[in-house]
PATOR-413519 format. One record per atom (N, C-alpha, C): residue number from 1; atom name; x negated, y, z. Coordinates in steps of 0.001 Angstrom, whole numbers. Layout:
REM PATOR-413519
   k  a      xx      yy      zz
 NUM CA       X       Y       Z
...
END
This chain:
REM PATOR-413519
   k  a      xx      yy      zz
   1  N -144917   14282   90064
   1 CA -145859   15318   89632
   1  C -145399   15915   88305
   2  N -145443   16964   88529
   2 CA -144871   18072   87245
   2  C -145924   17714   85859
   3  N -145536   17667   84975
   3 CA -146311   17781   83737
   3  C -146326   19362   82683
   4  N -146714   19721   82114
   4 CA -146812   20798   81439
   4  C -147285   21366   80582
   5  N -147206   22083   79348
   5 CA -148054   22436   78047
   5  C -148309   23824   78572
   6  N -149260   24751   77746
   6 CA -149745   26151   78034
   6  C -149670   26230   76689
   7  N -148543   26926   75586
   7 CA -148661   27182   74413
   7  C -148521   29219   74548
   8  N -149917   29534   74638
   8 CA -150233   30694   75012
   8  C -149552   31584   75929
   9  N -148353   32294   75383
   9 CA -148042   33402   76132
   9  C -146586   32475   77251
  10  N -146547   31319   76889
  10 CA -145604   30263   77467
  10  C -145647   29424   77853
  11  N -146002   28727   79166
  11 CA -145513   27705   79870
  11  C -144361   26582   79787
  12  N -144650   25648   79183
  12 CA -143192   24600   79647
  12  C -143635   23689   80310
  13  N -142821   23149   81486
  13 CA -142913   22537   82831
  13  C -141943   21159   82630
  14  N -142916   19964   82887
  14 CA -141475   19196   82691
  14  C -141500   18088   84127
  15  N -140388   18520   84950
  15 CA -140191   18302   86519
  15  C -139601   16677   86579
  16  N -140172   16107   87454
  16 CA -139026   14747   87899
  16  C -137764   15244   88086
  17  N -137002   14555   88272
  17 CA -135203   14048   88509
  17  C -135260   15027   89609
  18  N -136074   14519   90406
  18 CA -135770   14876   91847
  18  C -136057   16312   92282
  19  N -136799   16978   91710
  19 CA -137716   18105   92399
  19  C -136475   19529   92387
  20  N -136287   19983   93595
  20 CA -135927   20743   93801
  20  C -136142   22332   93462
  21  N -135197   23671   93288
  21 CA -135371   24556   92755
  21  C -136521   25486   93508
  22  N -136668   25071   94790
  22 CA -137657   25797   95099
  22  C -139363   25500   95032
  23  N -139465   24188   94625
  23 CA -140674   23811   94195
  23  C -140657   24154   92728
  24  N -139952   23981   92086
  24 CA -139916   24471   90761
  24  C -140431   25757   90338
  25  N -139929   26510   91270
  25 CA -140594   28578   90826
  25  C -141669   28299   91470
  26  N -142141   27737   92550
  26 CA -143673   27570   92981
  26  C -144349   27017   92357
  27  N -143960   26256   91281
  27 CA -144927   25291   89827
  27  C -145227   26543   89299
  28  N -144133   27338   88862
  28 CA -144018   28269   87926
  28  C -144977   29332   88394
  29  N -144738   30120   89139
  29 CA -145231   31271   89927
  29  C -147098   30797   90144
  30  N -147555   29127   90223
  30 CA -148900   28805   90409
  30  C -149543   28902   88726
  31  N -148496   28560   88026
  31 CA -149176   28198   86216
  31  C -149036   29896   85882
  32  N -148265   30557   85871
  32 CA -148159   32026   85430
  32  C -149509   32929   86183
  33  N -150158   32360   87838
  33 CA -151507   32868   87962
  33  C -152950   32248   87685
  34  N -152341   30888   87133
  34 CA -153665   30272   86688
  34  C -153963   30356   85429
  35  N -152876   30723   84559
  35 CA -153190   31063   82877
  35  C -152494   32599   82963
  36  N -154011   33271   82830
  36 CA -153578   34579   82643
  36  C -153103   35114   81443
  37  N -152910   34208   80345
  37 CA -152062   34519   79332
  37  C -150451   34424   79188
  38  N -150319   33608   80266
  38 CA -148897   33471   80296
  38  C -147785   34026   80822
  39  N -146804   34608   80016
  39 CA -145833   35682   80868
  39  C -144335   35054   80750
  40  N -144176   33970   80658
  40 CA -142754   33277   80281
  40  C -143062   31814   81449
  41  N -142176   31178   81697
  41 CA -142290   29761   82377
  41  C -141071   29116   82210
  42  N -140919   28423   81509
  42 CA -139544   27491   80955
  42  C -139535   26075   81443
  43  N -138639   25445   81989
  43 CA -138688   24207   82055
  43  C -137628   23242   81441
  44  N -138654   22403   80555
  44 CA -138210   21135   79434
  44  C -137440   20543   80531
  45  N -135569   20586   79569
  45 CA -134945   20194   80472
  45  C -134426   19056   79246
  46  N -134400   17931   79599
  46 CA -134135   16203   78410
  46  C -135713   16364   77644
  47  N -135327   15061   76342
  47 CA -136244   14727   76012
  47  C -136062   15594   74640
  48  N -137211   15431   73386
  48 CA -137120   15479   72783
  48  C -136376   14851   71667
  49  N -135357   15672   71035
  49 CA -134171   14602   70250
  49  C -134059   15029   69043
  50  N -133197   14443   67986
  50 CA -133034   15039   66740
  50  C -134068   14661   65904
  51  N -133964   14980   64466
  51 CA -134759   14498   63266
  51  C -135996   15392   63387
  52  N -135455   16891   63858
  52 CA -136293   17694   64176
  52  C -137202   18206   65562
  53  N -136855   16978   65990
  53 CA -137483   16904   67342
  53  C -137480   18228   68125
  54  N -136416   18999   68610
  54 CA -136343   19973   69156
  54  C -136031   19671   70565
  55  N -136342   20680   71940
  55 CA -136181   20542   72880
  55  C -135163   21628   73656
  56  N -134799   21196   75101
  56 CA -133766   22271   75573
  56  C -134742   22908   76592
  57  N -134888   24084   76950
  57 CA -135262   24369   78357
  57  C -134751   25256   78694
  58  N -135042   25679   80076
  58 CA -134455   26773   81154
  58  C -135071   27305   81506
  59  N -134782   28772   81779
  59 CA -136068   29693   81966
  59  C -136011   29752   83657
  60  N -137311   29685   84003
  60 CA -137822   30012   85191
  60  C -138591   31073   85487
  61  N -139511   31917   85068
  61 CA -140152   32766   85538
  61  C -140550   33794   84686
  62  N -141000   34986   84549
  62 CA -141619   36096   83738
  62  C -140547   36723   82565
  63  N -140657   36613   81538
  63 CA -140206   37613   80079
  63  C -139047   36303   79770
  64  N -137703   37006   79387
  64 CA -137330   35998   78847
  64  C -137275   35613   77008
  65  N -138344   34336   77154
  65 CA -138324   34679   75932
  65  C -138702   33200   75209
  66  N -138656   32770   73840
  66 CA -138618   31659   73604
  66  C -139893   31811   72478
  67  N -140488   33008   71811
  67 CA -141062   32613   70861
  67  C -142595   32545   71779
  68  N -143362   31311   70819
  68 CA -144567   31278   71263
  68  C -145553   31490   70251
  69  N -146697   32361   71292
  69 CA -147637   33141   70183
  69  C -149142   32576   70795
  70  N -149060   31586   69750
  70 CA -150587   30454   70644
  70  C -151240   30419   69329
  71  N -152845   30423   70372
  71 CA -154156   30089   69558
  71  C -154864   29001   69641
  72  N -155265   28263   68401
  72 CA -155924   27149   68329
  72  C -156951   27030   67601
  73  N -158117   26672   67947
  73 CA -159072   26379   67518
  73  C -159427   28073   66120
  74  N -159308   28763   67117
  74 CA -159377   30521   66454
  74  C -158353   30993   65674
  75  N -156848   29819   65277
  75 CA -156570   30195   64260
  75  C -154462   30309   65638
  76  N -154024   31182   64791
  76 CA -153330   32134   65321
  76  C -151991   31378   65034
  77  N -151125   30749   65588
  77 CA -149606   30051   65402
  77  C -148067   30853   66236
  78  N -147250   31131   65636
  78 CA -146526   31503   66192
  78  C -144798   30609   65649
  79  N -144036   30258   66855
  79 CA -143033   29586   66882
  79  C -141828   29425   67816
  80  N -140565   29354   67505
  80 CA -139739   29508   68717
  80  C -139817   28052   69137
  81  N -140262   27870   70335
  81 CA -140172   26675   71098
  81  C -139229   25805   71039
  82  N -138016   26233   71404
  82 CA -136348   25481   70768
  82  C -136582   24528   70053
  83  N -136550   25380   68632
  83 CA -136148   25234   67173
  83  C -137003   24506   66386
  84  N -138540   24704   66931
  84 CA -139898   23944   66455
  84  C -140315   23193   67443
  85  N -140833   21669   66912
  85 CA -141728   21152   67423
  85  C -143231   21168   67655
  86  N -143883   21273   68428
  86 CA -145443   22022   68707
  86  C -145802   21294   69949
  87  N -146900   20322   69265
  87 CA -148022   19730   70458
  87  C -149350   20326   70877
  88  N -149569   21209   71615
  88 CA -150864   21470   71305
  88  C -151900   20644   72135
  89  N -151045   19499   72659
  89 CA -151787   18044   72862
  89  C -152822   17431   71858
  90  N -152296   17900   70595
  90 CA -152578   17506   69326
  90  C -154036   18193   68752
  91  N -154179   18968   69249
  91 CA -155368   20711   68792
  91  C -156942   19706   69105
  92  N -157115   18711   69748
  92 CA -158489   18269   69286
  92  C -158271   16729   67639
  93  N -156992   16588   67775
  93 CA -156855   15910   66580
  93  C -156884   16846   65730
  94  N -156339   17726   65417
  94 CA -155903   18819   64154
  94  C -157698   18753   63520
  95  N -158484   19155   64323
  95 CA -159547   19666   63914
  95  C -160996   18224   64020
  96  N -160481   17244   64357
  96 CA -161322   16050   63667
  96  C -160571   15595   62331
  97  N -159653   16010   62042
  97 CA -158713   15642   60709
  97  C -159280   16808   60037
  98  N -159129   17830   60088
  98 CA -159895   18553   59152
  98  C -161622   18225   58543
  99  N -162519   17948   60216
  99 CA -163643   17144   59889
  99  C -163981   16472   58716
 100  N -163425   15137   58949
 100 CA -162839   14148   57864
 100  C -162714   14639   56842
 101  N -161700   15415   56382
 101 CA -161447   15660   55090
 101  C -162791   16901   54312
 102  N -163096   17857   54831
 102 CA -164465   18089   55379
 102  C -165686   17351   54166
 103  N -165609   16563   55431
 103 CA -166370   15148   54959
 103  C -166746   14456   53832
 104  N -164810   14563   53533
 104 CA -164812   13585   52466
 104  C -164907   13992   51033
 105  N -164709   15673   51339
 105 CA -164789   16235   50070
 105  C -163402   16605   48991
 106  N -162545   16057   49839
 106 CA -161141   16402   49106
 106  C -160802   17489   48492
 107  N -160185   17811   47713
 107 CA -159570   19344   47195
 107  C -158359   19019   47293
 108  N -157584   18335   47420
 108 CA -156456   18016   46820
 108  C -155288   17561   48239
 109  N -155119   18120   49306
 109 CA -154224   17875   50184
 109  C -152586   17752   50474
 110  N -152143   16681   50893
 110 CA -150604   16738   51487
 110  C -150346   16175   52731
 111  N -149915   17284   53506
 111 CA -149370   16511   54975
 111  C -147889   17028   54735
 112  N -147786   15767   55226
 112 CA -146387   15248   55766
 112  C -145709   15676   57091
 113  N -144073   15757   57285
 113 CA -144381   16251   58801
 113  C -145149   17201   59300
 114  N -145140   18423   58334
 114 CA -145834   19676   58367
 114  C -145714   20458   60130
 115  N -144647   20505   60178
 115 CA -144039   21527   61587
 115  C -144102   22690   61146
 116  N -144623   23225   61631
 116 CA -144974   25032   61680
 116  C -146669   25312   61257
 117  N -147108   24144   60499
 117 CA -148530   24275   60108
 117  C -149315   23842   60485
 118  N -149824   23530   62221
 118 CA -151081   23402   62381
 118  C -152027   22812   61737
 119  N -151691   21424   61277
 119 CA -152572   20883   60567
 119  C -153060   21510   59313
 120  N -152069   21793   58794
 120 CA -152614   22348   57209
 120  C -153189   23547   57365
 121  N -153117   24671   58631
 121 CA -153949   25870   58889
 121  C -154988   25508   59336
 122  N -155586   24639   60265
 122 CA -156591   24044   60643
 122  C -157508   23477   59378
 123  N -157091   22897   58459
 123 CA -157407   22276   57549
 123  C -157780   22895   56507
 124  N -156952   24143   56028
 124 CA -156974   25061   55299
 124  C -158396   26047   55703
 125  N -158739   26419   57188
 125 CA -159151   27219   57456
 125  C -161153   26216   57651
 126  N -160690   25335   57886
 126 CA -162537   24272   58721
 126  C -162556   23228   57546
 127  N -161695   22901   56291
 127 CA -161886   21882   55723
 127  C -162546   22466   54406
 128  N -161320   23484   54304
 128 CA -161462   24647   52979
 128  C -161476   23600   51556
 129  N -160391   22898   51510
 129 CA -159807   22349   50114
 129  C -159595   22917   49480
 130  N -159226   22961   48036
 130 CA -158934   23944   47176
 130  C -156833   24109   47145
 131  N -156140   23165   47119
 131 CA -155266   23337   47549
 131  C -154284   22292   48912
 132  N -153566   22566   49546
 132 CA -152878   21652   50923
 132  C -150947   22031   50168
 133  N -150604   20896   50077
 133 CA -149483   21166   50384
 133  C -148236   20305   51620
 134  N -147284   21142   52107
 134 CA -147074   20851   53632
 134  C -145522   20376   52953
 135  N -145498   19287   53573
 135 CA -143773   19165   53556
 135  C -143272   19100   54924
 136  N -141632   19453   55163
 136 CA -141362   19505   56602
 136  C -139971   19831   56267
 137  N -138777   19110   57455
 137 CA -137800   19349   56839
 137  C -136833   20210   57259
 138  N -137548   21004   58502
 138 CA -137062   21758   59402
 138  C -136875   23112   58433
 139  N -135894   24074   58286
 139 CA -136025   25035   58015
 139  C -136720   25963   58674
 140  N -136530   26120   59889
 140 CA -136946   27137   61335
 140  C -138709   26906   61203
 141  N -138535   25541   61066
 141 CA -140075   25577   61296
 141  C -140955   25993   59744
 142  N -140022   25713   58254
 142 CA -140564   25998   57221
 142  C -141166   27687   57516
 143  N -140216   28442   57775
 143 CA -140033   29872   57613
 143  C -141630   30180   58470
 144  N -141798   29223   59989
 144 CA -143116   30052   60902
 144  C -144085   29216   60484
 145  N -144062   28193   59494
 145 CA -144832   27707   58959
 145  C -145985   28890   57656
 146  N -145214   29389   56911
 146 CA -145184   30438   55732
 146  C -145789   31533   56185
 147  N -145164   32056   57661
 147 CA -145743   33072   58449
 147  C -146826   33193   59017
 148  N -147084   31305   59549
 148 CA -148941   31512   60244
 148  C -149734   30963   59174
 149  N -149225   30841   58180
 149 CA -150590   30806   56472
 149  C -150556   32147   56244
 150  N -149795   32957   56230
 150 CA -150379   34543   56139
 150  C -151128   35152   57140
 151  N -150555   34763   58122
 151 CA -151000   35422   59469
 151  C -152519   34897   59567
 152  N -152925   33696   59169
 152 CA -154242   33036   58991
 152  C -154922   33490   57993
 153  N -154103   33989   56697
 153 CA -154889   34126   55449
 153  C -155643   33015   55347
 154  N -154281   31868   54425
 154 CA -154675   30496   53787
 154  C -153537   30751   52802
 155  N -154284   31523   51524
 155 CA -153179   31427   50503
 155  C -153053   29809   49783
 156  N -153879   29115   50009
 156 CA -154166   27887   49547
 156  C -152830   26847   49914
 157  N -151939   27192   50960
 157 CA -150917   26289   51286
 157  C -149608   26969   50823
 158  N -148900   25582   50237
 158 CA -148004   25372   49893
 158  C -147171   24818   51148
 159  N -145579   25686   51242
 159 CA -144571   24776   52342
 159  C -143106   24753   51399
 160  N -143226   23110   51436
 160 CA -141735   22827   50937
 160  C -140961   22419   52065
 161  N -139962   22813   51718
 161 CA -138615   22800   52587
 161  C -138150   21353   52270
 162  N -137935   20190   53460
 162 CA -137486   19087   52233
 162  C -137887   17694   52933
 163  N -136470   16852   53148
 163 CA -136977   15593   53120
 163  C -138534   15089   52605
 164  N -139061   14484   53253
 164 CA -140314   13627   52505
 164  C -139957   12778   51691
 165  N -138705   12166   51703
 165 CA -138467   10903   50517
 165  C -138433   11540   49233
 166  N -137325   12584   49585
 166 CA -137127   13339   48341
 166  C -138394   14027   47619
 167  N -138757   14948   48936
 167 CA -139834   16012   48231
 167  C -140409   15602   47395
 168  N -141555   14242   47500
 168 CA -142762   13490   47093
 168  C -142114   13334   45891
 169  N -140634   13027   45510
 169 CA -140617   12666   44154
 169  C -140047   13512   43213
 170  N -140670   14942   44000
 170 CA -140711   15866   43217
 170  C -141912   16730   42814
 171  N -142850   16189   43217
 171 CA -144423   16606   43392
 171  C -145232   15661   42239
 172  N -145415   16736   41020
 172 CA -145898   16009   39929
 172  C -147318   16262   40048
 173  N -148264   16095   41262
 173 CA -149540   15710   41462
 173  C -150152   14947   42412
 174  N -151357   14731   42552
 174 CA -152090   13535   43162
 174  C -152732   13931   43929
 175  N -152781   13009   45389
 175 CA -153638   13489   46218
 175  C -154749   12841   46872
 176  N -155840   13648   47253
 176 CA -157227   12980   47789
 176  C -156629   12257   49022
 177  N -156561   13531   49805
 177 CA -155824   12912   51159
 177  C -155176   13307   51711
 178  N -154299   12155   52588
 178 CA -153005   12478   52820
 178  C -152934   12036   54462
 179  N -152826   13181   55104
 179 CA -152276   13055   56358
 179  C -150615   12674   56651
 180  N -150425   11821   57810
 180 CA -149017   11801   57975
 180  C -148746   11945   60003
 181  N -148972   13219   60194
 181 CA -148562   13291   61678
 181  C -147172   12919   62108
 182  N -146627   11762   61678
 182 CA -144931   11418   61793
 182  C -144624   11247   63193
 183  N -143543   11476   63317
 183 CA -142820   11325   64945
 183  C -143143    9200   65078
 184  N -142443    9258   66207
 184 CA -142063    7529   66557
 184  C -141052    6753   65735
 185  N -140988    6999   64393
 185 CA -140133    6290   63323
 185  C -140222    4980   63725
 186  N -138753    4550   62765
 186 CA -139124    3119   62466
 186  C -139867    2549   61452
 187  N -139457    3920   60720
 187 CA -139597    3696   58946
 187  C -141273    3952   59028
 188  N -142006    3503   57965
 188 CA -143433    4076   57971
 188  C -144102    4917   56980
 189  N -143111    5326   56129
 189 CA -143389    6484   54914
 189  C -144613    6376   54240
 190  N -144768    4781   54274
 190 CA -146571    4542   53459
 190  C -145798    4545   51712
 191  N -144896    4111   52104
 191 CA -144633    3889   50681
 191  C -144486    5661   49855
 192  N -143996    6457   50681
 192 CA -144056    7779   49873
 192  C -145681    8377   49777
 193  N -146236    7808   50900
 193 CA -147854    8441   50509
 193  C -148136    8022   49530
 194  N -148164    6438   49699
 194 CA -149099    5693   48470
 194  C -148607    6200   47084
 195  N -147076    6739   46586
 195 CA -146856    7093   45683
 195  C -147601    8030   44831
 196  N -147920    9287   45970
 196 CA -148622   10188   45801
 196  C -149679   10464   46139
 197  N -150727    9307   46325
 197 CA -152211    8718   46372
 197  C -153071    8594   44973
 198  N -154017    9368   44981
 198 CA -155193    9144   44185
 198  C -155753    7186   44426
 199  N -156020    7340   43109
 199 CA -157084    5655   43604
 199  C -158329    6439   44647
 200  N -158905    5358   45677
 200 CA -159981    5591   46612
 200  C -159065    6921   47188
 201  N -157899    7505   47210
 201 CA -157771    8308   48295
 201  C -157876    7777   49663
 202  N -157748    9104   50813
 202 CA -157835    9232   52389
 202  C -156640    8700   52727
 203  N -156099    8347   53816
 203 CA -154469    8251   53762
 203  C -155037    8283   55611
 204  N -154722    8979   56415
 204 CA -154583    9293   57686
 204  C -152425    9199   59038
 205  N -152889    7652   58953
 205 CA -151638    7385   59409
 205  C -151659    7471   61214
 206  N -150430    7866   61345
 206 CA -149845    8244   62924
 206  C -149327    6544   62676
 207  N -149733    6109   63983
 207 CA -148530    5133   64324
 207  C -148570    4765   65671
 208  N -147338    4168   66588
 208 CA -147058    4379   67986
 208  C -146172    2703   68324
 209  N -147532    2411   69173
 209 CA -147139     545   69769
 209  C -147706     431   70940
 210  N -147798    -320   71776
 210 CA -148458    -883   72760
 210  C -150029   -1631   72186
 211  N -150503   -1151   73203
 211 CA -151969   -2020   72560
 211  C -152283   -3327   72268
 212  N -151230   -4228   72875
 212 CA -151476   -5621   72549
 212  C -150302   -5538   70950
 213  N -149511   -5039   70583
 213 CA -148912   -4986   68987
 213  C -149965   -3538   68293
 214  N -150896   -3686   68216
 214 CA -151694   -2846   67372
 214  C -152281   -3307   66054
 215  N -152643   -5085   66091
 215 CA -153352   -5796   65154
 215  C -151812   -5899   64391
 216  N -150545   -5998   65165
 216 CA -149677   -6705   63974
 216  C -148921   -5347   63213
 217  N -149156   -4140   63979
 217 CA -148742   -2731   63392
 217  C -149797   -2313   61943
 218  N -151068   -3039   62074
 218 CA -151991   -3273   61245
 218  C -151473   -4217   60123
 219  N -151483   -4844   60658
 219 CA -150846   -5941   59649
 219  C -149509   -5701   58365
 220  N -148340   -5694   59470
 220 CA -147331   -5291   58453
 220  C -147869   -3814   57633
 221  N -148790   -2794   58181
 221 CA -149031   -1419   56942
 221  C -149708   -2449   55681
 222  N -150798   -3245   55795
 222 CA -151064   -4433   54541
 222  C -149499   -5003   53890
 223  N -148972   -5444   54398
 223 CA -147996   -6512   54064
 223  C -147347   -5163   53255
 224  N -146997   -4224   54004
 224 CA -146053   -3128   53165
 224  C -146442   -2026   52106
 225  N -147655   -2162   51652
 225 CA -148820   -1794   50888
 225  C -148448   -2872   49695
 226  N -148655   -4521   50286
 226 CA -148514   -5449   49298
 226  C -147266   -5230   48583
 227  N -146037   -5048   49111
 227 CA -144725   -4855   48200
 227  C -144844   -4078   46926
 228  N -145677   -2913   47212
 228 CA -145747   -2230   46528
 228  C -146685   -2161   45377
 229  N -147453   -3086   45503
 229 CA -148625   -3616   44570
 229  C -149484   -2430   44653
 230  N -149904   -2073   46093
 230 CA -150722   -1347   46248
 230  C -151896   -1908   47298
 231  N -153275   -1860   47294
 231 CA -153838   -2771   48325
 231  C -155112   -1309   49114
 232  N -154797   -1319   50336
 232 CA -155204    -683   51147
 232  C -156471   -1470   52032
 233  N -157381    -633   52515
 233 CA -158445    -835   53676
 233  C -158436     -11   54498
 234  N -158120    -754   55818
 234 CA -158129     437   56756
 234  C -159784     565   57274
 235  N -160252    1753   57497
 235 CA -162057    2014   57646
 235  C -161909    2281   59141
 236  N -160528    3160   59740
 236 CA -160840    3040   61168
 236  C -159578    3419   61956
 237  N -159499    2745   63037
 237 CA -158764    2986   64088
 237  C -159159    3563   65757
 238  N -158314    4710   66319
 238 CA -158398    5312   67379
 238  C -157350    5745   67742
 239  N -157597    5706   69047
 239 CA -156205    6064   69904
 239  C -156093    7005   69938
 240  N -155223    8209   69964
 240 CA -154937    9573   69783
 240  C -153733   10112   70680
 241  N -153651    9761   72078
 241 CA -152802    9665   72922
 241  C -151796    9123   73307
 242  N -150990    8972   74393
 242 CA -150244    8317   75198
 242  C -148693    8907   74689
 243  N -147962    8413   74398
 243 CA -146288    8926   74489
 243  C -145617    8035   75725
 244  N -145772    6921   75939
 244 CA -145252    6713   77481
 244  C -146162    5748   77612
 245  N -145982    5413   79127
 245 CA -146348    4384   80024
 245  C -146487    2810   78968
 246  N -148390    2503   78577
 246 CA -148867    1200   78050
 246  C -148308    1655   75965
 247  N -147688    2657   75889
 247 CA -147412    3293   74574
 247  C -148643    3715   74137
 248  N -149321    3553   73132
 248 CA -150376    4870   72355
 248  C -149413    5078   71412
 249  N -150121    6494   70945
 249 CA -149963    6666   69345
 249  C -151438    6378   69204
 250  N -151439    5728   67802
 250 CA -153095    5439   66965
 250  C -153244    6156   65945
 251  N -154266    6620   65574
 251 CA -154589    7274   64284
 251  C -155022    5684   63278
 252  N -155208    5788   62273
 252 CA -155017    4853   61468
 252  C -155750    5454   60228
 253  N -156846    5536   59813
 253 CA -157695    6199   58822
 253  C -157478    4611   57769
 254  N -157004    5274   56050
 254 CA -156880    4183   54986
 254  C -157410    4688   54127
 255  N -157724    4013   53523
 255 CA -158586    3826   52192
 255  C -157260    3065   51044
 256  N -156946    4141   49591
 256 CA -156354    3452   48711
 256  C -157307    2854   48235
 257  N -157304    1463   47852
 257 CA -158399     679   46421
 257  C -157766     605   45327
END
């Protein structure tokens, strides 16, 4: 069974091994009349690879064309599919993370693993902090990052171009809270949040295990908190989708003390 995203005016299709070219334009030719927004149909051909998590595909049906011009939660994103990474799997997280912060009253934002914005436009636009700043290390994606904070009108965000190890220790301020939408690392980049953590800040961690290693993925973020002579509470955990078969990713809501 075919799987597939609808990132507005574009379709990507991602086919078994097996499926032949003529079921393929009939995937295509059924998603291009069931989303009447869509005039492109590409199919994700490998996985997602690289630091920048970019993908290959092949065009199958309509305009040929790679940039995508998608709406989320009212607010307007545009990106070349290629070159940027873009879940819009992600679009009911974006906007309980804004909630939260919302919530919590923050002014003072940094996400990590920016992409092309969503979070920090989402955030920028339903949280309304006084300032967000985005790190991300993609150039391609810095540039349509810059483009959908105008295109949104969120002068409030900042996009640095830039390793996260590096960036953070070039960021001479403090933050309420700190999102980290990170890929499937090994590494866990608590140590660059916590650097740049307020005392009692938010700290909103991605992390990706099987459900029976969830308590000890818990565990070592304490243990690796402790190195640092920093001591954390986590207030809550939820699952925030599947990356493969018995895989979650978890959201991971922390509390600096």
């Amino acid at each position: 069974m075919a799987n597939y995203d609808i990132l507005g005016n574009i379709a990507i299709i991602k086919f078994p091994d097996e499926t032949g070219k003529e079921e393929k334009l009939k995937k295509a030719k059924e998603l291009a009349s069931q989303y009447k927004s869509v005039r492109t149909v590409l199919e994700k051909s490998g996985k997602v690879h690289g630091r920048l998590r970019t993908i290959k595909t092949k065009y199958l049906l309509g305009e040929k064309n790679l940039i995508a011009e998608y709406i989320e939660s009212g607010c307007k994103f545009r990106f070349n599919v290629e070159t940027c990474y873009f879940s819009p799997r992600l679009a009911n997280e974006r906007m309980e993370i804004a909630q939260l912060i919302k919530k919590s009253g923050a002014n003072n934002v940094l996400v990590m693993f920016a992409g092309v914005g969503p979070f920090s436009v989402i955030i920028a636009k339903y949280a309304c902090p006084k300032r967000i700043v985005s790190i991300e290390l993609g150039k391609e994606c810095c540039k349509y990052a810059a483009e959908n904070a105008r295109k949104n009108k969120v002068v409030e965000i900042e996009t640095i171009q830039g390793d996260v190890k590096r960036a953070v220790k070039k960021l001479h301020e403090k933050f309420d809270f700190i999102v980290m939408p990170r890929p499937n690392l090994k590494e866990t980049f608590l140590k660059e949040a916590l650097g740049v953590a307020k005392k009692g800040a938010r700290i909103v961690y991605y992390g990706f295990c099987a459900e029976n290693k969830l308590v000890k993925m818990m565990d070592d973020l304490h243990k690796e908190a402790g190195k640092f002579k920093k001591k954390i509470k986590i207030t809550n955990v939820k699952e925030a989708g599947d990356i493969a078969p018995y895989e979650h990713r978890y959201r991971i809501e922390i509390k600096v003390l």
